[in-house]
N, C-alpha and C positions, 0 to 999 in steps of 0.2 A: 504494500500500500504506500501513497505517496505521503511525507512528510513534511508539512508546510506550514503548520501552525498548534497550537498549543492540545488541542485535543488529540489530533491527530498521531503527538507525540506521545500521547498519553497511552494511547490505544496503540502505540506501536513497541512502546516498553514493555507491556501487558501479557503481548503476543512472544513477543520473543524470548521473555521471562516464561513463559507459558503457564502464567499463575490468574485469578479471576478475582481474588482476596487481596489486593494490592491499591486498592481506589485509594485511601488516604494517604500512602505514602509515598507514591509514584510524584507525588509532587513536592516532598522533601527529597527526592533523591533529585527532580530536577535543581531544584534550586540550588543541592552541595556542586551538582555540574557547572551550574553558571556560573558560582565560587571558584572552583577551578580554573574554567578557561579566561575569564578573567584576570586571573592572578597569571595568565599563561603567554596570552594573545597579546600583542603591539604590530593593530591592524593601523591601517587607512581610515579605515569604516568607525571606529575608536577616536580618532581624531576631533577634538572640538574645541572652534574657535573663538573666546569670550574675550567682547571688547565695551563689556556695559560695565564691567569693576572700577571706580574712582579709588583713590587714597584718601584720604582724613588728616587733614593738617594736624602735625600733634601727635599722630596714631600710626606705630608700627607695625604695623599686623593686621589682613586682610584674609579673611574665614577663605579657607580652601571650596571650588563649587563642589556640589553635591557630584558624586560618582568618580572623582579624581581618583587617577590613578598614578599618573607620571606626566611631568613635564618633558612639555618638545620646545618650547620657545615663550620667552616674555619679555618684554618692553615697555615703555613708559610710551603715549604718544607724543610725543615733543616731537619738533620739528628745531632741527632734524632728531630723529628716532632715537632714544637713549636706551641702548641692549643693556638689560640687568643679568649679569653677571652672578652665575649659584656658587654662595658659599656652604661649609661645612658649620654648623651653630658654634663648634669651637672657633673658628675662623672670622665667623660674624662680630662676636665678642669680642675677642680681640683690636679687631679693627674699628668697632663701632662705640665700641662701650668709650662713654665719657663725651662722645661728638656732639656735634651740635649739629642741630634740623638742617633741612637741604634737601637738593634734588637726590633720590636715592639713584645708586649705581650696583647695589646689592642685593642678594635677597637667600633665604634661607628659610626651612622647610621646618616646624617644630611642631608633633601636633600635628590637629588640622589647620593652621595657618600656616600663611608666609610672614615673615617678619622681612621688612626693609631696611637699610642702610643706606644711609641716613635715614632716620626717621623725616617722613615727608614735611616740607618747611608750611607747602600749601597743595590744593585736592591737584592730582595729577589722574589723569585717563591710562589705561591700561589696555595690553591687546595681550593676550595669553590662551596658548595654542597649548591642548595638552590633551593627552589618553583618559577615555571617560570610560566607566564598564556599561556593558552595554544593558540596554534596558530587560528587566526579567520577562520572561512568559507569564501572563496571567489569564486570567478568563475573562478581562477585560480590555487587554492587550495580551492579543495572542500571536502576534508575531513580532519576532524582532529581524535585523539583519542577521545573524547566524541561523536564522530554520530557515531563514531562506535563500540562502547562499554556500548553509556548511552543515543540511540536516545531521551528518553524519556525527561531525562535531557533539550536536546534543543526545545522539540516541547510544553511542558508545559510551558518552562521559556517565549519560545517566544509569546504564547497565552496571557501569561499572561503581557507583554509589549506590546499585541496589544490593550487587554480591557478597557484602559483607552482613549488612541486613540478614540476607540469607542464609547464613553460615555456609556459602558453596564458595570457597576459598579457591577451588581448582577453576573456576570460570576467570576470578580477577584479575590473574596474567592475561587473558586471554584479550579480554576489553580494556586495560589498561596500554596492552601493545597498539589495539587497533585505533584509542584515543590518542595515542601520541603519534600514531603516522599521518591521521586525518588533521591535527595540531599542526605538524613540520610541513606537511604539504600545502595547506590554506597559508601559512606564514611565510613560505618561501616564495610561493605565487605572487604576493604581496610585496614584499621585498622585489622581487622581479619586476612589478609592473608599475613601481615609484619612478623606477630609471627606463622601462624599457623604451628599446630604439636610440637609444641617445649612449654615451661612453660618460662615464662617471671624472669628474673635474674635481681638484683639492684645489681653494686659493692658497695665497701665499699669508705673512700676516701683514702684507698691505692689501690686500684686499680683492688682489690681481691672479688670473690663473697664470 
């Protein structure tokens, strides 16, 4: 049967678990999955771009957005564009502890904030491109981008967060292997098609290839 959205998954773990006593928790085992490849995946599809976050004169620290997962890029908007540079919180303190307010040039990860350096003198705009996890299956949003681009992705990872449930330890090699190849291959595809057609360029640190 085809795999495309949230029941369908349901009825297809069902089946291949070959059990009919599994309604309640067919959808705890999905969501340990989402947990997983979340914690796995750095797609394209992941990528989201927020440029509504201001700074707070006065205030260093700007609440991370909901589903963060890793940064790809931030900046300040100024013109011209001021790149905030990631330190280590050890690193931040150092540098920062004692300063006085300013355009920040740093920023560091504690918690669910960021903390800036300098602490913002005045409101500065923000553009901040970063890895979100992707939205869950529900019965009210029943598809996301992975059942419909990487069913496989959900129906191996969720097997394989049923088999211990089960105490069938001899299956969990089994779906564990076939999650991590349906994992490497959607991820390397990805990686393939950031650069395809074109040969990959390093600048120099002036700025020039």
């Amino acid at each position: 049967m085809a795999i495309s959205n949230y029941t369908e998954l349901q009825t297809a773990v069902a089946n291949w678990l070959d059990r009919d006593d599994l309604t309640a928790r067919i959808p705890e085992f999905i969501s340990l999955c989402e947990a997983r490849f979340n914690r796995t995946l750095r797609l394209r599809a992941m990528e989201t771009l927020d440029t509504s976050v201001s700074t707070v004169a006065g205030t260093s620290t700007i609440a991370l957005p909901s589903g963060y997962v890793q940064m790809r890029e931030f900046h300040l908007t100024t013109s011209p564009l001021t790149q905030l540079q990631y330190l280590t919180p050890e690193m931040m303190v150092r540098l920062n502890a004692g300063s006085q307010q300013g355009k920040p040039l740093t920023y560091t990860i504690i918690g669910d904030n960021i903390r800036l350096g300098p602490t913002p003198d005045v409101a500065y705009t923000t553009s901040m491109l970063y890895y979100k996890t992707f939205d869950p299956l529900t019965d009210v949003a029943p598809t996301n981008w992975v059942i419909e681009n990487a069913p496989d992705v959900y129906l191996y990872g969720t097997l394989l967060e049923a088999e211990p449930f089960l105490m069938n330890d001899a299956r969990t090699q089994l779906w564990a292997q076939a999650l991590q190849e349906s994992i490497n291959t959607l991820q390397e595809q990805d990686n393939k098609d950031r650069h395809s057609g074109s040969i990959l360029r390093v600048m120099n640190t002036g700025g020039y290839y």
